[in-house]
N, C-alpha and C positions, 0 to 999 in steps of 0.2 A: 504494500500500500504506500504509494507516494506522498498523503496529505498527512503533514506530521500538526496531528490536533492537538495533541499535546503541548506542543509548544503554542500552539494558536491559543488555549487555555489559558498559557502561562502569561505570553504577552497581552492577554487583555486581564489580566490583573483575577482569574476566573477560579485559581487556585492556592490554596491558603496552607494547606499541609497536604503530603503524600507518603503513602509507606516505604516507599521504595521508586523514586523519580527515573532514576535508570533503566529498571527492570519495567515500571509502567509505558515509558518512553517506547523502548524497543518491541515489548509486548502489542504494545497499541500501532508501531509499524510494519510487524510482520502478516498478521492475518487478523479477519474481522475478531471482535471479540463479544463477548454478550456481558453487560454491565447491569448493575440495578441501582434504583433510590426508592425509597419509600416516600407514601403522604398517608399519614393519618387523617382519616375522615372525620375531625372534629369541628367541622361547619360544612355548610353542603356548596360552600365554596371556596377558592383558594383564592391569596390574597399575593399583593404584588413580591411579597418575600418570597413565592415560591418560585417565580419567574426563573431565579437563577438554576435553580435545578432544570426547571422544563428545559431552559435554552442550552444550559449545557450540556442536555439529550438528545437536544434538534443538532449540534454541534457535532458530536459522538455518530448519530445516526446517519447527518449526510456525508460521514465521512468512511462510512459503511458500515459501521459496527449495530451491534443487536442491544435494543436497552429494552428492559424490562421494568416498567414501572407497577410498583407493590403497592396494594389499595391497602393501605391496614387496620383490615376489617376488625382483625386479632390484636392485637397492637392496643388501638385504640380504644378496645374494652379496659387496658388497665392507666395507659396514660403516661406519655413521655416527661419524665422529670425535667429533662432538659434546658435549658433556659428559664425555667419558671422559679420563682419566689415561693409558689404555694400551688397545692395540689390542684390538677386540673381538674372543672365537673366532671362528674360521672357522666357519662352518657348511656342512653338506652340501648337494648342492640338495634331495636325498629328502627331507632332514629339513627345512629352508624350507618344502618344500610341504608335509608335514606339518606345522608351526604354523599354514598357512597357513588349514590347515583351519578349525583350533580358533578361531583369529582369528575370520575369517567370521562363524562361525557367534557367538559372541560378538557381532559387532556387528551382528546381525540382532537382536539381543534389542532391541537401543535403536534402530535405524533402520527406516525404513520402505522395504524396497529394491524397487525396479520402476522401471521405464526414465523415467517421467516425476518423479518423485519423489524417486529418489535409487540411485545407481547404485554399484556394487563393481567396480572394474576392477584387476590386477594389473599392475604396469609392467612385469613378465618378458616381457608381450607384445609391448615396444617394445625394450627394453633389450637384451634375451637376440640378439636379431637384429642389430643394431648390427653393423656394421660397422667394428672400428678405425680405420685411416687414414680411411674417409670421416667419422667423428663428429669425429676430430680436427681436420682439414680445413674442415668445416662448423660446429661448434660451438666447438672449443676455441679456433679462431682471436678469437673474438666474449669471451676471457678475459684480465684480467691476470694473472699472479705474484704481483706485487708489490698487487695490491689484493688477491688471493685471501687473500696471506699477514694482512692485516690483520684480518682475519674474526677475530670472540677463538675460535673452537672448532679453528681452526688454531694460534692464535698460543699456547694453552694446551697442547697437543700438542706444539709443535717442540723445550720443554723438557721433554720425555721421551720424544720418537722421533715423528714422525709418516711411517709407511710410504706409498708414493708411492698405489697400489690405493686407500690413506683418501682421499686427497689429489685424486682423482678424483670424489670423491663429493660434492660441489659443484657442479659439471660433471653428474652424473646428474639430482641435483636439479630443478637448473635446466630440462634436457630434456626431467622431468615435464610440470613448468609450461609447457613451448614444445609438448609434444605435445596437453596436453587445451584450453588457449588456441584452439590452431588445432582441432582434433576436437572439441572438446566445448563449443566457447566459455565456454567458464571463464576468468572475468579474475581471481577471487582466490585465495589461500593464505594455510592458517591453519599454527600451531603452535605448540609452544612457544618460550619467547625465544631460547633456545640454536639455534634455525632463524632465527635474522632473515638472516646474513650468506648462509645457502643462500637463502632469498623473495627475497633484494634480488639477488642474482647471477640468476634466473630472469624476477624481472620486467622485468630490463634488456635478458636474452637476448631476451626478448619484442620488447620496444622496437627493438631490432637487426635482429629476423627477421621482424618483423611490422608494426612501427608502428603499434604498439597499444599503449592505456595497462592496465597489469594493477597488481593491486593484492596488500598486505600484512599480515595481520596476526599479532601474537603473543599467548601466554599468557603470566601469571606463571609460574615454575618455584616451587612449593610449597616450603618448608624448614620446620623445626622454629624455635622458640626460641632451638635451640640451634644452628643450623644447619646441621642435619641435613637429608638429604631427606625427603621427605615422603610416608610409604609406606613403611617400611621400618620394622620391628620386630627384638626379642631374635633372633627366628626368622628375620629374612630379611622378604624383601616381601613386602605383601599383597596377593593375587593375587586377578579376579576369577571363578578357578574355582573352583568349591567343593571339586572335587578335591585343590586345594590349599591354598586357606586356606579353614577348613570357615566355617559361615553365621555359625552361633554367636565363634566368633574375630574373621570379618570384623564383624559388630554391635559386639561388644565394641573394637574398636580404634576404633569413630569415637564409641562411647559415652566410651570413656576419655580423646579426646583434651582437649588443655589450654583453661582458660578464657578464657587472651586468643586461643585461635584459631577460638571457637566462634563467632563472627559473620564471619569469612571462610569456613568453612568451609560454613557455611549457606546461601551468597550463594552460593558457587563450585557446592555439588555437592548441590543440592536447588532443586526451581520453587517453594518457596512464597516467597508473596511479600515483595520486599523489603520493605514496612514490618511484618508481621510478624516479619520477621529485626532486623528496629531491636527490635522492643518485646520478643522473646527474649533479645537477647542483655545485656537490660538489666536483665534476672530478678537477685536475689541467694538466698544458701545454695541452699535445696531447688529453686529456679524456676530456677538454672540447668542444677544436672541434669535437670531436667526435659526443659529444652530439647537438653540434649546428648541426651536417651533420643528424642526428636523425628529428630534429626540421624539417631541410627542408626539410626534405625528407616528413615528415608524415603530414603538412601542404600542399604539394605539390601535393600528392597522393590524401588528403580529398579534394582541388580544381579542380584537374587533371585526376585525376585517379592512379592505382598503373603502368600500365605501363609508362606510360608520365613519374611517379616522377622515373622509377629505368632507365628512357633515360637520367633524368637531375642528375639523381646522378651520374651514371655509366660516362656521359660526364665532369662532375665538377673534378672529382675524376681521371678522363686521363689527365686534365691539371692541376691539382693541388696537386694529391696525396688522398691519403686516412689517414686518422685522425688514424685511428682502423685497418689496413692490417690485422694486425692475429685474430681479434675476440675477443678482451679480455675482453672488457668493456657488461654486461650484458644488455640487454631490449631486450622488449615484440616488439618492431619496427619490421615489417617486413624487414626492411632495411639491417638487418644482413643475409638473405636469400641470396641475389641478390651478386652473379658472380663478382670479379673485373677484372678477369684475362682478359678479352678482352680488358677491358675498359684500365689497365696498359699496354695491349701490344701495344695498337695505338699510344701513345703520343711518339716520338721518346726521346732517352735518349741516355745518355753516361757513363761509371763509372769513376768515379774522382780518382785518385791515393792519397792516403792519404798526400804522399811526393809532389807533387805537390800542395795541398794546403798550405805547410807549407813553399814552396817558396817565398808566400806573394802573392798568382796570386789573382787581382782584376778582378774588376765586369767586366770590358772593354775586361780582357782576357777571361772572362770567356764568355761572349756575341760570343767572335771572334772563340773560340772554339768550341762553341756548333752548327756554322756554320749560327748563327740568323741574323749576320750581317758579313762583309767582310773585315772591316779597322775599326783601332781604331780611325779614324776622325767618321766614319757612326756610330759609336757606341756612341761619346761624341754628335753627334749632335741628336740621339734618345736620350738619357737622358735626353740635354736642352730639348725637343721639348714636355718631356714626356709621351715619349712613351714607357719606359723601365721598365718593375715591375719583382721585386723578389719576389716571394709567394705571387703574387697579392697586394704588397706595390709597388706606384712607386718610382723608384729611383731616387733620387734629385742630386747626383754626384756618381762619380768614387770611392771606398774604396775596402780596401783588403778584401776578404773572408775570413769569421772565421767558426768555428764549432758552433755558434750559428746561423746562419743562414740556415742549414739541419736542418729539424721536419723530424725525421723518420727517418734519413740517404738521405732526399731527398731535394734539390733545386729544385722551375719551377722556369723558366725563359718566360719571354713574353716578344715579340715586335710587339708594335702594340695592333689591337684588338685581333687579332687570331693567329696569331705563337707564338706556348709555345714549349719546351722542358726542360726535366728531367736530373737533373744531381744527380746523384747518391755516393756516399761514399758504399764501400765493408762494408758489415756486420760483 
């Protein structure tokens, strides 16, 4: 196999620890191989944290390899410690199998599933049957305590309760790994980093049960700035049902996000390619929105579809303006195809006379002008109330307009959630 993915992994920043980088490297060059990661069904939708796994399936898969993605029917009966502060709810099995659904069907939009290709298996079908005393017997004997306890997703849990049911879920893990290894010849496992201590407890179990060498790897776990996770909004997370985080919202959170995170983000959760992500993210003022309007757009698209993302760009771009109007900025995006002119004619607008900006006309005048409000009392008591944004910042008080507030020769104004209009400067 010619496409060395691995290193395409490495260079978009896609891999955070590996058992064995050599042995994966050359493995993954000589012949297809069949990989897995799991999703626990504990919402009947995944959220944009999972993004990384899917795409580094879609990554893996068109570069011929077999990925087996684990519904964890089994799994999720007891509840991954990992990351959490505090024990996850219980969930019902009805209700399991109902996320389980939604799941599925979700990851059919990004995989290509058929039995040579790539395969959807649920662990319920191995787990649910287990036998206590003989899993214990057979598996748990092949386990320490005392190394279990050193896992950080254990050791972050014992100071604040880890219940014994969590405590097991290590031990499941691992099981996966030993059952598709032997069924499926699967030697690797992916996930995020908070799974290393579950991958390295299964590919031992391996080594124990099989004397076979299996392999490891993880993702970064995404944080804010601020370090915050990543995914997570005023609203709660954003989720990749439309159901729940509608198209328009999902666009606008990857359009909004920050500028030192717009070349990791590009790298992690969109295929164009890396050296166009170098020469994006190296854009200044308008060519970096730009590039963020790229971003959303093609994360949008690979969740949505391509019409869905050019309804939520063409709509973003009627109340906000466009980054790029004339085309200047190069990429492979399909994004540069797609029409603004209907989307610019809907947003009602006005042209600003240059001379009356340099009156000193404030925000208040400019609110009462564009006809968004009526008196400058209803314009000062939407600004206290917060309701007032200039280019999508809100406004905290009353100041004069300058020339650095037009990107493009363009002002929006919003009041409220949904009345925007466009105030324009002559070209």
């Amino acid at each position: 196999m010619s496409h060395d993915v691995y290193q395409e992994l490495g260079e978009r920043g896609l891999i955070y620890q590996s058992t064995d980088a050599d042995g994966l490297r050359s493995l993954l060059q000589k012949s297809p191989q069949t990989f897995y990661i799991g999703f626990d069904p504990t919402a009947d939708s995944l959220h944009v944290g999972s993004l990384i796994p899917i795409i580094v399936m879609m990554h893996l898969q068109k570069a011929g390899h077999r990925p087996i993605a684990i519904l964890g029917g089994g799994t999720a009966m007891v509840g991954d410690p990992s990351g959490k502060t505090e024990m996850r709810l219980m969930l019902t099995p009805a209700k399991i199998v109902e996320n389980g659904k939604g799941i599925a069907a979700q990851l059919a939009r990004f995989l290509d599933f058929n039995d040579d290709k790539c395969r959807l298996i649920n662990n319920a079908d191995w787990l649910s049957e287990l036998k206590y005393v003989d899993f214990l017997r057979d598996i748990g004997r092949h386990f320490s305590v005392n190394r279990m306890l050193t896992a950080e997703s254990y050791k972050q849990r014992l100071e604040t309760g880890l219940s014994f049911i969590e405590f097991n879920y290590m031990l499941l893990q691992a099981y996966d790994f030993h059952v598709l290894c032997k069924e499926q010849n699967c030697r690797i496992q992916m996930g995020g980093q908070d799974q290393w201590g579950n991958i390295v407890a299964g590919i031992d179990l391996i080594r124990r049960t099989q004397s076979l060498d299996a392999y490891g790897i993880t993702f970064p776990l995404l944080t804010t700035s601020n370090g915050e996770k990543f995914g997570k909004t005023a609203g709660g997370a954003v989720w990749l049902a439309a159901e729940r985080t509608s198209v328009l919202d999902f666009y606008q959170f990857w359009r909004n996000c920050e500028d030192s995170e717009l070349e990791k983000l590009l790298n992690f959760f969109t295929f164009l390619p890396v050296s166009e992500i170098k020469y994006l993210a190296q854009l200044q003022e308008s060519g970096i929105n730009r590039a963020k309007e790229i971003l959303a757009y093609e994360v949008t698209a690979l969740v949505h579809g391509q019409e869905a993302a050019a309804t939520a760009y063409k709509t973003a771009v009627s109340r906000f303006g466009s980054a790029d109007p004339e085309l200047k900025i190069e990429t492979s995006s399909k994004v540069r195809d797609i029409s603004l002119q209907a989307a610019e004619e809907n947003l009602p607008s006005l042209e600003l006379d240059q001379a009356e900006l340099e009156t000193g006309m404030t925000l208040v005048d400019l609110f009462i002008k564009t006809g968004l409000v009526k008196s400058k009392g209803q314009t000062r008591r939407l600004i206290e109330q917060g309701g007032a944004y200039l280019n999508d910042v809100r406004i905290g008080k009353d100041r004069p307009i300058t020339p650095n507030d037009f990107k493009e020769n363009i002002i929006t104004l919003r009041a409220g959630k949904k009345r925007y209009f466009q105030v324009r400067l002559p070209h």
